[in-house]
Phi, psi and omega in degrees: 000145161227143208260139192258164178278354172273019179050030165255194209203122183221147173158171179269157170214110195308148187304324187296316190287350186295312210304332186287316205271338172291333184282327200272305182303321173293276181341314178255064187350090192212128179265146188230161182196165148226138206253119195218143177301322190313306221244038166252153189270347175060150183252021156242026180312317192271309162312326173297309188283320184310322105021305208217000175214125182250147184341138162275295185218147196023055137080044194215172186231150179247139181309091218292336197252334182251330197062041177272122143331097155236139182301147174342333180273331179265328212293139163254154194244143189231133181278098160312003215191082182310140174314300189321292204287323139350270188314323186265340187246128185288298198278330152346287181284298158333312170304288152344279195282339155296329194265011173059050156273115179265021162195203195244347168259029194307116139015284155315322164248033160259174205184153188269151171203155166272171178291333159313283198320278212319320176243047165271315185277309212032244163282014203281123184247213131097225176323283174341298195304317188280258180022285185274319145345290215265327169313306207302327188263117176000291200299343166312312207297302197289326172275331195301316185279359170284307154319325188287300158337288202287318199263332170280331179293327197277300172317317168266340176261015166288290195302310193295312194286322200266340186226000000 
């Protein structure tokens, strides 16, 4: 590392010198960050998935974690990789970028969400994270609200047929 005259500091660093320079800075109450293009969250983010994903069905999107239909205007677009959570994990972000993500707003890892979804997940991994992998593509959707459909048509003409 080299110390810059604005008292930053540039150069790479390995997970054990991040773990040293967070106890020396916590010890010294002194804030700390690592200021990188990857883990920024940037203000076109919302543009980029509109951009790279186009309306699913009657010009809405379906909600990658519930699969509510939303017009364009309710949609929140979700880091399926929280910015937070990025930002703090060293192999995290090496995994990301191996797996050839060039930042954290990569196309890929936004998603359509509803206003629930997104802040029921907040920094949140774990589930979520498959939730939205497997969410993000229409056609999950489209058969899940078609079976339900179906398993409700069946039901009433089950009833109908029967009484």
């Amino acid at each position: 590392m080299r110390p810059q005259q604005d008292g930053t500091f540039t150069g790479e660093l390995n997970k054990s010198q991040y773990i040293s320079l967070q106890r020396f800075c916590r010890k010294n109450h002194l804030r700390y960050g690592i200021a990188d293009e990857f883990g920024e969250r940037g203000t076109e983010y919302r543009r980029t998935f509109f951009l790279n994903n186009k309306p699913h069905l009657f010009g809405g999107y379906f909600c990658a974690y519930c699969g509510k239909l939303l017009p364009p205007s309710k949609v929140t677009v979700d880091h399926i990789i929280p910015v937070g959570v990025a930002n703090k994990d060293l192999n995290l972000r090496k995994r990301l970028k191996f797996l050839g993500y060039k930042n954290i707003n990569d196309p890929r890892n936004l998603v359509a969400a509803c206003g629930r979804c997104n802040k029921s997940k907040g920094t949140r991994m774990g589930s979520w994270v498959i939730k939205g992998r497997i969410g993000r593509h229409p056609s999950v959707w489209m058969i899940r609200h078609s079976i339900r459909i179906a398993v409700i048509l069946f039901c009433i003409s089950y009833v109908f047929l029967h009484f």
